[in-house]
Structures are given as C-alpha cells and as structure tokens.
N, C-alpha and C positions, 0 to 999 in steps of 0.2 A: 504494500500500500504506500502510496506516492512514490515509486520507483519513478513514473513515466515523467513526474516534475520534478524531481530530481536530474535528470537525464537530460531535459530541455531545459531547466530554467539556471541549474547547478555547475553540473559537468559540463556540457558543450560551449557555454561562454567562456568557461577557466578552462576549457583546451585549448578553445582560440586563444584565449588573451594571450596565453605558454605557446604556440606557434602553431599549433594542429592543422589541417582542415577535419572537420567532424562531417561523418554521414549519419545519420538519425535513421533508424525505419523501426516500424512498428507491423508486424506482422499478423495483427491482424485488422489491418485497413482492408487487408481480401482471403477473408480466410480459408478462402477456398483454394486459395493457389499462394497460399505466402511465397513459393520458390521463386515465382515472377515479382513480385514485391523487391522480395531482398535484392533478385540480379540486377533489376529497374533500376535502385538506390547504387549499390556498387559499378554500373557502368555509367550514372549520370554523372556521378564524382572523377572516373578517372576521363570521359573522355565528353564532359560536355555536354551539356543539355541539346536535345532537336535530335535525334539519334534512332529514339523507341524505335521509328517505324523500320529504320535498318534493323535494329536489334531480332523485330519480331519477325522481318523476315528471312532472316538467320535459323531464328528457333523453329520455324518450318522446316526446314530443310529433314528429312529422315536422320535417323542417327543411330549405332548401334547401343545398346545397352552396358553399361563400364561392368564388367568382370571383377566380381569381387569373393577372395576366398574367404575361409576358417576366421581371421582375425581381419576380415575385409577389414573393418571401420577402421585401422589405421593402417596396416600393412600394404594390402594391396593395394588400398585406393589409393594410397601415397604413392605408391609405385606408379603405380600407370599415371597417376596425374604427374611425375616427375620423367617419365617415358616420352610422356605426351603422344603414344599411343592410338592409332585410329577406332580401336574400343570405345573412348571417348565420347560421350554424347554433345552434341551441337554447345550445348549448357556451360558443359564441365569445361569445355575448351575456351570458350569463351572469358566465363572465371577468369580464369588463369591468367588469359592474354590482358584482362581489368586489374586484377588484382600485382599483377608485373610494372604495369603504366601507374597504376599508384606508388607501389613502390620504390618507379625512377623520380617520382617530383620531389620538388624541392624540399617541400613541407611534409612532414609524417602525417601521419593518418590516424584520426581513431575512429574505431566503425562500431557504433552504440547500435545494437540490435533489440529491439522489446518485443515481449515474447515468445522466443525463441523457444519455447516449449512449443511452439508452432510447428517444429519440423522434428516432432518426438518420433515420431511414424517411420521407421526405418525404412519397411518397404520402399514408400512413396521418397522417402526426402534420406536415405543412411547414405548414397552416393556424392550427392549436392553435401551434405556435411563433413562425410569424412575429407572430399576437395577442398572444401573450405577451411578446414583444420590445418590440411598440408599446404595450403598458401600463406594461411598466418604464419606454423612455423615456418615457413622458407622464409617470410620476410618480415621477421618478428622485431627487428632492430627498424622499421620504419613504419608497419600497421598493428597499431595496439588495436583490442576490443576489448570491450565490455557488454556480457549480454547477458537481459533478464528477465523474469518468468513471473507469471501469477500463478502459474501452476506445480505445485511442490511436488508432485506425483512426475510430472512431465520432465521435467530439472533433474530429477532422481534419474530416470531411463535415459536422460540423455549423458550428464556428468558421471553419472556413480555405478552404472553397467557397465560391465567389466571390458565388453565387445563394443558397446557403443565407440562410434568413431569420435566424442567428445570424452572420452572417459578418462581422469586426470589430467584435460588439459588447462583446466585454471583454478585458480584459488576461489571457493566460494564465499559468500559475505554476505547476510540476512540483514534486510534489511527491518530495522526495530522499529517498536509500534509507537506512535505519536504518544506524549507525554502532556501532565499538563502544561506545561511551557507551549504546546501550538494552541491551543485551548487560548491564553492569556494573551498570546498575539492576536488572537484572530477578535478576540474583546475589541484588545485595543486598534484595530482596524475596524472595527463595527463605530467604535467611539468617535474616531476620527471621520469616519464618512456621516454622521448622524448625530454629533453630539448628545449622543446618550448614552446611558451605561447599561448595563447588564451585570445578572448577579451571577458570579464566578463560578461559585459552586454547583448551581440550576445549570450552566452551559456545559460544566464538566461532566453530572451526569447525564447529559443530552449524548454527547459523544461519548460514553459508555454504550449507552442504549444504540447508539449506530456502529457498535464494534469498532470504533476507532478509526472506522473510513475518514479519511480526511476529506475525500472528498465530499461525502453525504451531508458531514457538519459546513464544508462551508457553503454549499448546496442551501443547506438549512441557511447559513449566516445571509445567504445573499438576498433570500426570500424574505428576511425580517429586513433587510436593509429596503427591497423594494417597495414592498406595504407599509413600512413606516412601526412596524410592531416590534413588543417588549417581550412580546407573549412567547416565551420558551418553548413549551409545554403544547401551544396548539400547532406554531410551527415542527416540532418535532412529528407530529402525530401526521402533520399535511406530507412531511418527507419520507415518513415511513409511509406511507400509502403510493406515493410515486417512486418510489423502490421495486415493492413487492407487488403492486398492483401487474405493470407491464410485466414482471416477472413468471405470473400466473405460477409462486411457487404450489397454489391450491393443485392444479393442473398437474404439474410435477409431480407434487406427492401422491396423488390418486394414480399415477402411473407406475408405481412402484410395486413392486410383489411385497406380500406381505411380511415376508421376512426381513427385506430391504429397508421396511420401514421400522419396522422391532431392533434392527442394529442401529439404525440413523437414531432411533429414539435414542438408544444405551449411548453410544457418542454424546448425541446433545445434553446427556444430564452428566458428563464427565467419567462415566463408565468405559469397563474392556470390555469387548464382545466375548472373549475366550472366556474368562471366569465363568466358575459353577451361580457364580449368584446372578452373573449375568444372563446366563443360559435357562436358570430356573424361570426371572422375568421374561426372557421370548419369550419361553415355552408357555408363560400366564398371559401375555400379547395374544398368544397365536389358538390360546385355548387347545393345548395340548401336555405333553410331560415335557419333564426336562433330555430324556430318555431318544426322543422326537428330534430334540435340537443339536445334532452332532457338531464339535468343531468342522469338519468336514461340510458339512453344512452353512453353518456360517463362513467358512474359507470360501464357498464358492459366492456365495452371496459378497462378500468384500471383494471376491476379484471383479466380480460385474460391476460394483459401483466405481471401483478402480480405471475398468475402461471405459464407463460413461464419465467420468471427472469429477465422482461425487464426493470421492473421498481420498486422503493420501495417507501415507505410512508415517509416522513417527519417529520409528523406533521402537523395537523389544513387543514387535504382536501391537501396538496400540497403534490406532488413527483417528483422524480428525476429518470433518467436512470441510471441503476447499473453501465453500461461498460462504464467507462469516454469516452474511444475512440471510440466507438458506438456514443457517444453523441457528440463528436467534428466532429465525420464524419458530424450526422446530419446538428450541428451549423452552417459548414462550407462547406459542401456541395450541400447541400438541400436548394433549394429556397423555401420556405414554402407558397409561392404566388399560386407555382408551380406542388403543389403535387399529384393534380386530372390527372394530364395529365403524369407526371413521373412513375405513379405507373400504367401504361398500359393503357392510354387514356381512362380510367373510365372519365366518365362526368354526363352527367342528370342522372343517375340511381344510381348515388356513394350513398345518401342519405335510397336508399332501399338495399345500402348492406354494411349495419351497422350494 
C-alpha cells in the first residue's frame, strides 16, 4: 500500500535529480497482455517515442518458440538470449536489441516496474522474464530496477521459486503500513485547504476501519474537503460503500464453495485453518464432524483460493486474505457461526461439497 506513490512521486524524481533516466510502467494498465505494456515502456525509452506502429509490426512477424530446459528460468534462457539464437521469439530479440541501446546512453537507467506479479504465469510470461533477468544482469553497472507487487502470493512464485527465472535475483523490502504520523499530515492538509480542524483521534480510527489504505483515507479526506464536512463518521460510512459497493464483494462470496468460505471465515477472525479447533468450527460451519474436514481437504480448498488470488502464505501453514477490504468485509460482516445458511441454505450436504 502506497508502493505506486512512492515510485512516482518519491523514487523517480530523486533518480532524476542523481542522473537517471527512469521508465515507470504499471502493469496492469492492460492486464490482459502486461508483456506489451512492459516492451511498449522499455522501447519508448531507448529509442524514442513514434515507433509503436514499427514495433507492432515487428511482433507480427511469426517467430519460433525460445527452448527452454530443466533450470530454463535462468540457465537456458540466459543462454540462448546471450547466443542470440534464431529460437528467439520476435519479443525476446527485440528486448535485447532495447535493452543494449539503453545501456550505450549516457545516463543509467532505472526501470520501476509495478506489478510485476503480473507476469507470475510462467507459461504465458517465464521466457519474457527469464530474458529480462539476463539483460539486467549483463548490464547491471548501467540499468538498475526496482519492481513491485500487490500480490504477496504472486512475488513468492516469482522471487522465492527455486526455478522461477527471478529467483534470488534481488533483495526484497516490505513495504510498512502507514502510521499515525500520515494520519497527522493529512489533518494538517485538511487544515490548511479549509481552515478547520479535525479531531485526531476520530481520523485515526477512520483509517483503522479502512485497513490503512492510504489511499481510501484520503479518498475519504478529499470528500470532507469537497462538501465542506467535519463529519468523520458519515464520511467514512459514504467510502466504505464506494469501496465494497463496485466490489460486489456480496457477489464474491456467494460464489465461493462452502468450505472456501469456512476457511476465509477462520482467517478473518485471526485463526489457522490446520488446527483441530479450527477444523472442529468448519466442521460446525458446514454442519458436519470434524472427522469430514481433513487437512487434505482444506489443502485443497487453500490451493484454489491460492490460484484465484484470494489468499497468500505467511509462513509455517498460516495465510492471510490478499484484499485487506475483502477481509474487513469478512471480519465484520460475516457471522462465521452463520455461514452454512448465508451462502444459500446449504446444510446437511455442505460436507459432500467440499
């Protein structure tokens, strides 16, 4: 949370000032195709804006598929993208030939990527990565990056897989959650556009209640700045409904199996799925025994919500729900006593459809 204003309003001004040129991309402005994003941003830098329409009819062009073995994600791919290889897909070669023109200019580079759990999907995007790895290193003395993820599940597959073609190639660094010192700032920014105050403590727990998105609070902050209101309290209530509202997290959770929802409960009230005391409560969710709820069972239910992005890994068997406000829905909406009968009066039969 606030990685992406950090990254524009922080880092990219203090590279330039230090000499850089910076390239920004955010991958998911197309989330359908981030690989054209990223190439778009890394050929406008090295060679110019007005280009795309060459670019795209380049990437027409057929191309075979890069050959990649056993430890592809850094081995092979390295290989053949340092071959340069006619294996090579139109893409890859391209790369190369961008990423070499950057690193004849004057000025270093640094290439801020956001997102980049965007290109978790091996399949579709472990060629385009692993090439991308073996450009930085080749030209590491003149194109630095930094790149980052909302997604802690996606960041994991990409960094910390042993095969992944990014795996130990950077230092990681979490980015911490707003304190109240942005709380006390954004007062005194309220203050100054509207001379009026606000009381400290009422704003602090407003920004609890929105899990610390910084964005959401000054969301909230800008709306009491436009209406001219003191009212904490109603404004919170009008930002939590344009949250969760377009969210349709109701929609969501009715689409959930019933055991998906029995774990997401145990998460949201700070629970392990694996314990026996956790397993006794599914098994009382789902109106069946504890007998009914195998680990096994719930492992499969955790990898599903694993590949739809509902949830990530911790550490030591525990997870967490990615979308804080997904999760405060749950905490605070969701009777967890209650869930067999919330999610369409499933009852005696929730058990065999798990």
């Amino acid at each position: 949370m606030g990685k992406t204003e950090f990254l524009r309003k922080d880092l990219m001004p203090a590279a330039e000032q230090a000499g850089y040129t910076t390239i920004y991309v955010s991958l998911w402005e197309t989330k359908d195709d981030p690989e054209s994003v990223l190439l778009d941003a890394i050929q406008q830098a090295a060679e110019g804006p007005g280009v795309l329409g060459a670019m795209r009819r380049r990437l027409a062009r057929p191309g075979a598929k890069i050959g990649i073995g056993a430890h592809a994600a850094t081995v092979g791919a390295h290989a053949l993208w340092e071959q340069g290889t006619a294996e090579e897909p139109n893409r890859l070669l391209e790369l190369r030939r961008w990423m070499d023109a950057l690193a004849q200019k004057k000025k270093p580079t640094l290439l801020l990527v956001d997102e980049i759990q965007s290109l978790a999907d091996e399949k579709r995007y472990g060629a385009l990565v692993a090439a991308l790895r073996s450009a930085l290193d080749k030209h590491s003395d003149k194109i630095k990056a930094v790149f980052t993820g909302s997604s802690s599940d996606g960041l994991q597959r990409m960094f910390q897989k042993e095969r992944a073609p990014l795996f130990q190639f950077s230092q990681q660094i979490p980015f911490p959650q707003m304190d109240r010192g942005f709380v006390q700032h954004m007062l005194t920014a309220f203050t100054h556009a509207t001379q009026r105050k606000l009381d400290e403590e009422a704003a602090w727990q407003a920004f609890l209640a929105l899990e610390r998105v910084p964005e959401h609070f000054r969301t909230m902050m800008a709306s009491m700045v436009q209406t001219g209101s003191t009212d904490i309290e109603t404004a919170l209530a009008q930002v939590k409904r344009g949250i969760t509202e377009p969210a349709n997290f109701s929609g969501k959770w009715r689409s959930l199996r019933p055991i998906d929802q029995a774990v997401l409960a145990i998460l949201a009230s700070g629970g392990r799925p694996y314990t026996e005391k956790s397993r006794q409560r599914i098994a009382k969710l789902l109106n069946g025994t504890a007998s009914d709820v195998t680990p096994s069972i719930i492992q499969k239910s955790i990898t599903r919500m694993r590949k739809q992005g509902l949830i990530a890994p911790t550490g030591n068997r525990e997870y967490r729900i990615e979308d804080r406000v997904f999760y405060a829905w749950i905490r605070d909406g969701i009777d967890a006593d209650r869930i067999a009968t919330e999610s369409g009066e499933r009852k005696k039969d929730n058990c065999k459809d798990i």
